[in-house]
C-alpha positions as CSV (number, residue, x, y, z in Angstrom):
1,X,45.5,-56.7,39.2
2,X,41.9,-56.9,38.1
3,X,39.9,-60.3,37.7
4,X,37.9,-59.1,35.4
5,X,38.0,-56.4,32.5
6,X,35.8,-54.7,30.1
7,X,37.4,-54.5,26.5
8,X,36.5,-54.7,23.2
9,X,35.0,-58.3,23.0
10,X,33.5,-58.3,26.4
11,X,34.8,-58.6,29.8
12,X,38.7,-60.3,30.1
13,X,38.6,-63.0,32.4
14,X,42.2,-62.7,34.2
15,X,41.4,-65.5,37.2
16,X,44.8,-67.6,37.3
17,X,44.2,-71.2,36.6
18,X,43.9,-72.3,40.0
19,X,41.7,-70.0,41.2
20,X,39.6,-71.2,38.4
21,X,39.9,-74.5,39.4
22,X,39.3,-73.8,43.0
23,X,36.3,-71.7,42.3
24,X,34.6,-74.5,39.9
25,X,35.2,-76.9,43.0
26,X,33.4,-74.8,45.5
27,X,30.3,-73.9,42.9
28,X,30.2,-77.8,42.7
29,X,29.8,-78.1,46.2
30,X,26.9,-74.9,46.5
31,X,25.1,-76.9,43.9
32,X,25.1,-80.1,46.2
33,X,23.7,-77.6,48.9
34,X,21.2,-76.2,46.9
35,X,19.6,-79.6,45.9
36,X,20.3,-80.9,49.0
37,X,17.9,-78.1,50.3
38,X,19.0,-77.9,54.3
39,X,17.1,-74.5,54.5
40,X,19.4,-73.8,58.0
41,X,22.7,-72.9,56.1
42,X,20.9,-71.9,53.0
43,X,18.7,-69.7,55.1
44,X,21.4,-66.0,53.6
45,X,19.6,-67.0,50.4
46,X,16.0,-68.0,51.3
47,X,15.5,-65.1,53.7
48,X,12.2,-65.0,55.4
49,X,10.0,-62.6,53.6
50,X,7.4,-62.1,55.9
51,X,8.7,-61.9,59.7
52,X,5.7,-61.3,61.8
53,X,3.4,-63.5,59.8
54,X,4.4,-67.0,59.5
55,X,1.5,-68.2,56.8
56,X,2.4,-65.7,54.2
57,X,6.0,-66.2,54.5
58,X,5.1,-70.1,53.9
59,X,2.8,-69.2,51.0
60,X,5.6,-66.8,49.7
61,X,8.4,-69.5,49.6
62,X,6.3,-72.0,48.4
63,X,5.8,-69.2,45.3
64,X,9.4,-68.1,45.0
65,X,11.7,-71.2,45.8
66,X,11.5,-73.1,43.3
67,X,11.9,-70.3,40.7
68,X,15.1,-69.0,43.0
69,X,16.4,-72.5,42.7
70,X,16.4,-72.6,38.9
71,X,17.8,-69.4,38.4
72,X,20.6,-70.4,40.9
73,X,21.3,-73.3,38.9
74,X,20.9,-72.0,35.3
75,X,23.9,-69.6,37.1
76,X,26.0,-72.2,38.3
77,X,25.3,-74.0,34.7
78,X,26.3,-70.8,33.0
79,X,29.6,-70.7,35.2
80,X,31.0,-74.4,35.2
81,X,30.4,-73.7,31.5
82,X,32.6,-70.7,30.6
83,X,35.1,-71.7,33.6
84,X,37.9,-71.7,31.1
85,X,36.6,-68.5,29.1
86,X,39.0,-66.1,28.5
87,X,36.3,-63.6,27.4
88,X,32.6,-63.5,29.0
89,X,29.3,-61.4,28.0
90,X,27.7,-59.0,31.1
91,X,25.0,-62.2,31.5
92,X,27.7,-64.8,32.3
93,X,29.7,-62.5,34.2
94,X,26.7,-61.7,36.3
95,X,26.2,-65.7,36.6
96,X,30.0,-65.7,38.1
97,X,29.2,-62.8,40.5
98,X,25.9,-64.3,41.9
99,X,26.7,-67.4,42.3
100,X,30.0,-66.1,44.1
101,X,27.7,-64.2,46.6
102,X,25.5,-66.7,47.3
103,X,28.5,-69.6,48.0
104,X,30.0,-66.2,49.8
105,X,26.7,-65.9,52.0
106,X,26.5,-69.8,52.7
107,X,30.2,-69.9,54.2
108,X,29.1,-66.1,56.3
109,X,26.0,-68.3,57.6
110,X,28.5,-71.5,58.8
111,X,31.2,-68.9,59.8
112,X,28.4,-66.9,61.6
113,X,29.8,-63.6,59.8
114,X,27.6,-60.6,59.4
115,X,27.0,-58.9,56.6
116,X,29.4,-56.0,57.0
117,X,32.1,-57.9,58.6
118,X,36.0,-58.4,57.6
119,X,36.3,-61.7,59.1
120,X,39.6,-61.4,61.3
121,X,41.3,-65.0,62.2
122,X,44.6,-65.7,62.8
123,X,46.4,-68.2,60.0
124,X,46.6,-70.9,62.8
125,X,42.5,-71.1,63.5
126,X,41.0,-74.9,62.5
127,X,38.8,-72.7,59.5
128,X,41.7,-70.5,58.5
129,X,41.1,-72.3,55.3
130,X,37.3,-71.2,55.0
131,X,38.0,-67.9,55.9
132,X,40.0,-67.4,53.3
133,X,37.9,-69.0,50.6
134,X,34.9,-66.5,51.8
135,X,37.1,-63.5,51.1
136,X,38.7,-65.0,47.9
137,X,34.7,-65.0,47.1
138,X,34.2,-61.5,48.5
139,X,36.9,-60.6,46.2
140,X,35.6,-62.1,42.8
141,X,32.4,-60.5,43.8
142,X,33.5,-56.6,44.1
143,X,35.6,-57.2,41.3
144,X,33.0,-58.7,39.2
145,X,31.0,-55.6,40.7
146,X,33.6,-52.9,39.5
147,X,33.8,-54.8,35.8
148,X,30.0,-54.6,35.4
149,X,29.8,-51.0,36.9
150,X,32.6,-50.4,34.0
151,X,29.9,-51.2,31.4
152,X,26.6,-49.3,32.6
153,X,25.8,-46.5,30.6
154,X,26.9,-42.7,31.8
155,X,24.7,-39.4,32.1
156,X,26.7,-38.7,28.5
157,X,25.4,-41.8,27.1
């Protein structure tokens, strides 16, 4: 079954309750790491810009952080908000999606999972339960990815 659906009013929201639940927890806790600014686990999401020259990757953080931190928040906002939505417009699902990757790019970082990884752990491993939260997120993200794809216009259009 699909999370998320495009229909006439918008796209379904079909995330049982306690995922829902689970999901506003975790976003609570990327918003405590975002303020909280520890640039070592956030580091998936403030990626250096410049490699091989440490003063303009300074001067380009000191541009772009502040405005990636807003927008991260107005996302997490727009999510804690239509939690209980039965029903969201292609901007608030979009807020659900990115702020799923980026909470799913945080746990990769303290997991130390790369990019195109499937995690494997075995059900008795002390972070089982982190694990499993990262691909609970990988899965709202694809899905929210498929819903979204559902909606852009065709060649026909």
């Amino acid at each position: 079954m699909r999370w998320f659906r495009l229909d006439e009013e918008g796209f379904g929201v079909y995330l049982p309750p306690h995922y829902r639940e689970a999901f506003g927890v975790v976003l609570g806790d990327l918003r405590e790491l975002l303020l909280a600014d520890n640039r070592d686990v956030l580091r998936r999401l403030y990626p250096t810009a410049y490699p091989d020259d440490p003063d303009r990757t300074e001067e380009f953080a000191a541009f772009a952080h502040d405005q990636l931190l807003a927008t991260r928040l107005d996302d997490l906002d727009t999510v804690e908000t239509t939690l209980e939505a039965d029903t969201l417009t292609e901007e608030e699902l979009s807020a659900w999606m990115k702020s799923a990757n980026e909470l799913r790019l945080v746990l990769g970082t303290q997991l130390d999972i790369s990019e195109d990884e499937d995690p494997a752990y075995d059900e008795d491993h002390p972070l089982a339960a982190t694990y499993e939260l990262y691909r609970f997120l990988a899965a709202i993200v694809d899905d929210a990815v498929q819903a979204l794809a559902t909606a852009l216009p065709t060649k026909d259009d």
